[in-house]
C-alpha positions as CSV (number, residue, x, y, z in Angstrom):
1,X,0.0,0.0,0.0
2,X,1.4,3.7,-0.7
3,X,1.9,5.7,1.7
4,X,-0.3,8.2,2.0
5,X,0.6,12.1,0.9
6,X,1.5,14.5,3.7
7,X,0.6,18.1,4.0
8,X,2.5,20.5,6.4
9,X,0.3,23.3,7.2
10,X,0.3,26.2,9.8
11,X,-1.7,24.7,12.9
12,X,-5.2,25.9,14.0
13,X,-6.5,29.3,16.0
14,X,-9.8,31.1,16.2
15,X,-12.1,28.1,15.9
16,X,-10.0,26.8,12.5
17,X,-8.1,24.3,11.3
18,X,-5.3,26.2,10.2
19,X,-4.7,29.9,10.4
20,X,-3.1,30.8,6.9
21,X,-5.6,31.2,4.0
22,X,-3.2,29.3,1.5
23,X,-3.0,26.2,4.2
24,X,-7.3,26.6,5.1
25,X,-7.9,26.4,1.3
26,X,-5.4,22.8,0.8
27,X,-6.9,21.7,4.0
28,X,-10.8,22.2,2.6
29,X,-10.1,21.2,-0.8
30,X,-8.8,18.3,0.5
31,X,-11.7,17.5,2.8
32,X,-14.1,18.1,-0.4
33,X,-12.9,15.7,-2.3
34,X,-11.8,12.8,0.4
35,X,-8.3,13.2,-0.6
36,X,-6.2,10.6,1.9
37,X,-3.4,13.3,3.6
38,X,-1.6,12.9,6.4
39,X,-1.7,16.7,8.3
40,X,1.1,17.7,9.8
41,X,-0.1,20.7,11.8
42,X,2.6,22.9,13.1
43,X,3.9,26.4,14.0
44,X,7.7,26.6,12.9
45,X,7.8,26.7,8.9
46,X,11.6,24.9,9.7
47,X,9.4,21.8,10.3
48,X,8.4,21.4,6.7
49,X,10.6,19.9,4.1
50,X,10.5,22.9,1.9
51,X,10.9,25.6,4.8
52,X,7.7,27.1,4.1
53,X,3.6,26.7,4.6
54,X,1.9,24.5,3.0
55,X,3.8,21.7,1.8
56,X,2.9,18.9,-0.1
57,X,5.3,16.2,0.5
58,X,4.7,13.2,-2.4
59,X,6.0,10.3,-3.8
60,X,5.8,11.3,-7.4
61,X,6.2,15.1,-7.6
62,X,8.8,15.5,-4.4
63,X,7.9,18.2,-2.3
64,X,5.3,20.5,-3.5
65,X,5.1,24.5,-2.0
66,X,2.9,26.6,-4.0
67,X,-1.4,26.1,-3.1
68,X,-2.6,26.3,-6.6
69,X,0.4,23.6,-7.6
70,X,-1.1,21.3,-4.9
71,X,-4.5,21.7,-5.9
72,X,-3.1,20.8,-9.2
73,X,-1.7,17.4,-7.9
74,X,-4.3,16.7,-6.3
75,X,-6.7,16.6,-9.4
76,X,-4.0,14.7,-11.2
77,X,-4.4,12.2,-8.4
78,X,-8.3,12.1,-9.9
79,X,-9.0,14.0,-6.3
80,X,-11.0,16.4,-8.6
81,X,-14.1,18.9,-6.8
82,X,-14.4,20.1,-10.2
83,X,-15.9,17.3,-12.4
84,X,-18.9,17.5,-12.6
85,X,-19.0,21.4,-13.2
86,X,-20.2,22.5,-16.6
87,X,-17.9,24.5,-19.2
88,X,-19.8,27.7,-17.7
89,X,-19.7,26.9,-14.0
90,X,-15.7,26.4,-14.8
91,X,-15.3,30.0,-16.4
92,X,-16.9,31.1,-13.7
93,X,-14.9,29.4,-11.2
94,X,-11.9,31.1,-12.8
95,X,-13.5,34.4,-12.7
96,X,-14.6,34.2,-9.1
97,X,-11.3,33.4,-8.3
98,X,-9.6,35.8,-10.0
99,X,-11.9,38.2,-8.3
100,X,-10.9,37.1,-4.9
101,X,-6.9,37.6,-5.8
102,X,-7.1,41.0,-7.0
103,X,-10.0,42.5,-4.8
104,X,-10.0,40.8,-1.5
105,X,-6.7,39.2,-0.6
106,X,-5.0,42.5,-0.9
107,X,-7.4,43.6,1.4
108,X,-7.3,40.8,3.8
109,X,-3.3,41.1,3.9
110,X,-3.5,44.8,5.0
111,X,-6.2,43.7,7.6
112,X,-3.9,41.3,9.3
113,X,-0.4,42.6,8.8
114,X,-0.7,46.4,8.0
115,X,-3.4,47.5,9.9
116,X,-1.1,48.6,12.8
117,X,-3.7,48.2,15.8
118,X,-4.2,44.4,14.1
119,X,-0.8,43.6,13.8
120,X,0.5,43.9,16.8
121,X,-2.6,43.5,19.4
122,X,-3.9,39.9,17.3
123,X,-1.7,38.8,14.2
124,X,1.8,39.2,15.5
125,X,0.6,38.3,19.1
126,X,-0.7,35.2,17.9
127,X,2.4,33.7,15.9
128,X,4.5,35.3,18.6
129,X,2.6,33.0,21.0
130,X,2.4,30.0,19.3
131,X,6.1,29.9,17.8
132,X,8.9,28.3,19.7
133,X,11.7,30.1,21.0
134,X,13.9,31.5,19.9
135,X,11.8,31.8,16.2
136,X,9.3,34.1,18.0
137,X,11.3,36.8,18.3
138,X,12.3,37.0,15.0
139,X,10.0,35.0,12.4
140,X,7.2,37.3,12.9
141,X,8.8,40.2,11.9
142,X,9.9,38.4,9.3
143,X,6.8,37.5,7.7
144,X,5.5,41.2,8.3
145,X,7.8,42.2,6.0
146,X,7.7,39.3,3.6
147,X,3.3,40.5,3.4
148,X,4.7,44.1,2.6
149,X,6.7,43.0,0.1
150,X,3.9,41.0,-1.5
151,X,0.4,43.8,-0.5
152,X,3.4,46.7,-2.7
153,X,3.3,43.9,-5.7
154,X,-0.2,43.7,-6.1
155,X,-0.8,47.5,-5.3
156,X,2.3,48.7,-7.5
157,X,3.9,51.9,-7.0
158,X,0.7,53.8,-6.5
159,X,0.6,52.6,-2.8
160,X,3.4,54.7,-1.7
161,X,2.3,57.9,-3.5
162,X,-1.2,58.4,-1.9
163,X,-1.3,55.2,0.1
164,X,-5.0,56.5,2.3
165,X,-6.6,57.4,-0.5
166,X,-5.8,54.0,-2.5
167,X,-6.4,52.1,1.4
168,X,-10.0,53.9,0.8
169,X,-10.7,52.3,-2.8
170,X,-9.5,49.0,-2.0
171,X,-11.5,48.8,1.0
172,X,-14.5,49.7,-0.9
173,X,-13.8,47.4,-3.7
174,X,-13.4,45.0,-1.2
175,X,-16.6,45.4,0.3
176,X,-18.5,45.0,-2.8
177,X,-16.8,41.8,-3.5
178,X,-18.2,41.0,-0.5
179,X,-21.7,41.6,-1.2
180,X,-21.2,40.1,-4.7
181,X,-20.4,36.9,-3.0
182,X,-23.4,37.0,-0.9
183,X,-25.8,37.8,-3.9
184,X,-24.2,35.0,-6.2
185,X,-24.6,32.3,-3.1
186,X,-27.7,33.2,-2.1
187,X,-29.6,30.6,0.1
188,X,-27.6,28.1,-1.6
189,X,-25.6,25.3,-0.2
190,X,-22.2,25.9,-1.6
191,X,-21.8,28.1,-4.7
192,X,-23.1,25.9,-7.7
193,X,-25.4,24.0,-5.7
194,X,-26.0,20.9,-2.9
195,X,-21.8,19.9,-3.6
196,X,-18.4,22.1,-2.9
197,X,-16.2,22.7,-5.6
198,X,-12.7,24.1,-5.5
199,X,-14.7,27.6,-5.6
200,X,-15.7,26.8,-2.3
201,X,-12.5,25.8,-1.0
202,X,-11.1,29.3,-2.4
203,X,-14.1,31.1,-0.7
204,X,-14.3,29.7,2.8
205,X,-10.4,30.0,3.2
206,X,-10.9,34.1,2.6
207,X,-13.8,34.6,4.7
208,X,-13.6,32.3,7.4
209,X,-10.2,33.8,9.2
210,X,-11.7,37.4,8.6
211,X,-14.9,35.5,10.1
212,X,-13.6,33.8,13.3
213,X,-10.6,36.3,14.1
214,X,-11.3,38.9,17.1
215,X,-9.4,42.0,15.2
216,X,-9.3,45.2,17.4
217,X,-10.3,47.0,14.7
218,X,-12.9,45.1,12.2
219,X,-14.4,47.6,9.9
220,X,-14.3,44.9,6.8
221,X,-15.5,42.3,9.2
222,X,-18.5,43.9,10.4
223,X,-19.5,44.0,6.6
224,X,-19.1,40.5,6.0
225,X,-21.3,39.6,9.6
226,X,-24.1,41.6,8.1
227,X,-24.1,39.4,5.3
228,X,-25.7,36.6,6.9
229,X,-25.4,33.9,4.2
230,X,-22.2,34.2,4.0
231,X,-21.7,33.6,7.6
232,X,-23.7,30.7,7.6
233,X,-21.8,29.5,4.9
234,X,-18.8,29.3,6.8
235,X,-20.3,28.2,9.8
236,X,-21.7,25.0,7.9
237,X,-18.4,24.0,5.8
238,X,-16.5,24.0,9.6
239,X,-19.4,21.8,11.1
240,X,-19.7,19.6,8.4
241,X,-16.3,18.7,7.1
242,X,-14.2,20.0,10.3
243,X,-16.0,18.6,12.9
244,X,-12.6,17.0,15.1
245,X,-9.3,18.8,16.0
246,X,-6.2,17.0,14.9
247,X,-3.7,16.2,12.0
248,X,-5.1,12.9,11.3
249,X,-7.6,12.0,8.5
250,X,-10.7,9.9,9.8
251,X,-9.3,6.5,9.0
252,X,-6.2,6.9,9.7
253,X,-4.8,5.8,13.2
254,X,-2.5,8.6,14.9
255,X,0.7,7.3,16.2
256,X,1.2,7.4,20.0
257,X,2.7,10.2,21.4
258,X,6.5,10.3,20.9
259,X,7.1,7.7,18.4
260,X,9.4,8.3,15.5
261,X,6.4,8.8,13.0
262,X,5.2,12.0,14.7
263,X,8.0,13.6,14.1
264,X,9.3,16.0,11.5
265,X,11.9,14.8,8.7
266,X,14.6,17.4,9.8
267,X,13.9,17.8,13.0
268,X,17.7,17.4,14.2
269,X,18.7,19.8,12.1
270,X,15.8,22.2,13.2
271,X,17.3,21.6,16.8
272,X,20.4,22.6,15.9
273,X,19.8,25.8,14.0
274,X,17.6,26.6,16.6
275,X,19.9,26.4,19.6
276,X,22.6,28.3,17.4
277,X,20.5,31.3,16.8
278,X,19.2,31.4,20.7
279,X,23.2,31.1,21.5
280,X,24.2,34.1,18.9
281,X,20.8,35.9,20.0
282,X,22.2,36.1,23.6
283,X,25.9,36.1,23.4
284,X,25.2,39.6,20.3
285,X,22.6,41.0,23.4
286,X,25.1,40.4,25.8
287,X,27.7,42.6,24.2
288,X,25.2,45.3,23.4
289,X,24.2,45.8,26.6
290,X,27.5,45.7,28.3
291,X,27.2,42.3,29.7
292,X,30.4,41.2,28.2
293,X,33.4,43.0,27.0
294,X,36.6,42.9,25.5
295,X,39.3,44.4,27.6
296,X,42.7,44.4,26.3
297,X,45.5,45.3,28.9
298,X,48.8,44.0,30.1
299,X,49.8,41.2,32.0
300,X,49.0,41.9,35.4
301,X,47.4,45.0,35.2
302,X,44.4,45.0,37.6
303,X,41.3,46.6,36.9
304,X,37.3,45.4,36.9
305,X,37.3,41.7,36.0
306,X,34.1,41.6,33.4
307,X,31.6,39.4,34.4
308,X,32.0,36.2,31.9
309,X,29.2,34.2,30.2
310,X,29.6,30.9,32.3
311,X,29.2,33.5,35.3
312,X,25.8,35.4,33.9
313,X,24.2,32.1,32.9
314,X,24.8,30.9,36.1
315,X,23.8,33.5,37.6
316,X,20.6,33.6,35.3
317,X,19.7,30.0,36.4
């Protein structure tokens, strides 16, 4: 028997399964179509094989990173929440999506890691919190920087010439999508009927951290709570196909607690690089602040004897 595929995904907060959109959607998708995964959950991207969230680990492709490239295997593997669409429910699949990308994400990425009141009091608290040392201190920052990077890409240069005015337009383009969503679902099941599709995988993995998170400052949110279909929506996908809490499929016996199986393919390494950068961490902070020093005299000349490292962890303990 093959082993079954594994996914590595970012663990679960606010009443989800996993906490990243890109990870939610592989997770649902998944679900839909019965795919058989094995679900790593974790917190440290240094735990999956590729270094970064979500991963597809397989036996034909390798390792595969991107969300729309899994998707893509997964169909391949005849996991397919597509087939029995028509040639217009498929165009319009693309064109939902594609609204999605350019109208909400963009949004939803500001929401979370711009918005400064966000940021800091839920989003970076959060990873901050649920990371392990010494990642925590810097990861987070990372990734705020990485989202930048990637909200200045789909915005272009325009976002740093008037950046409230454009915050304003996308915000309000935002919001319609919202209401767009609502009108096309309706008091429908999923989108193109009584059966998901990869539509709603796309869907539910936008709306429902925007849905579930408790953001200090919610204006978009409160938007999508008055739209009461859509809420419902969400609420019914998380009852009916995330019903449990854990990294195993239903089927699928988890390994006891410790065994070698549980654990992550480079975890040693991960030890090791982890333990370096505490050690650099406190030895650079150490220095900074005065800790430790460098004194350079001659033999036998007396003087303050600096307090050495063996000494302040000691004295730490």
């Amino acid at each position: 028997m093959a082993a079954p595929m594994e996914l590595f995904c970012w663990a679960g907060g606010w009443g989800l399964p996993s906490v990243d959109p890109d990870c939610l959607a592989v997770l649902t998708y998944a679900r839909f179509t019965g795919a058989p995964l094995k679900v790593h959950k974790v917190t440290n991207p240094w735990r999956s094989p590729s270094g970064c969230l979500p991963a597809l680990k397989t036996e034909e492709e390798g390792v595969i990173s991107q969300m729309h490239q899994i998707i893509t295997h997964l169909r391949k593997q005849k996991y397919n929440a597509d087939y029995d669409l028509s040639a217009r429910q498929g165009a319009d699949t693309l064109a939902f999506v594609s609204l999605l990308e350019e109208k909400l994400l963009p949004v939803l990425i500001h929401t979370f890691w711009v918005d400064a009141k966000n940021y800091v009091e839920h989003t970076r608290k959060w990873y901050a919190e649920a990371m392990p040392f010494p990642l925590n201190f810097f990861l987070p920052n990372r990734m705020h920087k990485r989202q930048l990077q990637r909200l200045q890409l789909m915005w272009g240069d325009s976002c740093l010439e008037d950046e409230e005015e454009l915050e304003k337009e996308m915000y309000r383009e935002a919001l319609e999508c919202l209401t767009l969503l609502s009108q096309r679902l309706g008091d429908q099941k999923f989108f193109f009927g009584d059966s998901p599709a990869s539509l709603d995988a796309f869907v539910f993995s936008h709306l429902a951290p925007l849905l579930k998170a408790r953001l200090p400052n919610g204006k978009l949110q409160q938007h999508l709570k008055s739209l009461q279909n859509l809420c419902d929506y969400c609420t019914s996908i998380l009852s009916l196909y995330f019903p449990w809490d854990g990294g195993e499929w239903p089927g699928l016996e988890p390994p006891a607690e410790g065994t070698e199986s549980e654990e992550e393919p480079h975890k040693r390494r991960n030890q090791i690089l982890s333990v370096l950068v505490g050690l650099a961490a406190m030895i650079g902070y150490a220095f900074l602040s005065g800790i430790i020093s460098i004194q350079r005299g001659t033999p036998g000349a007396s003087g303050p004897r600096p307090i050495a490292l063996e000494e302040e962890e000691d004295e730490e303990e």
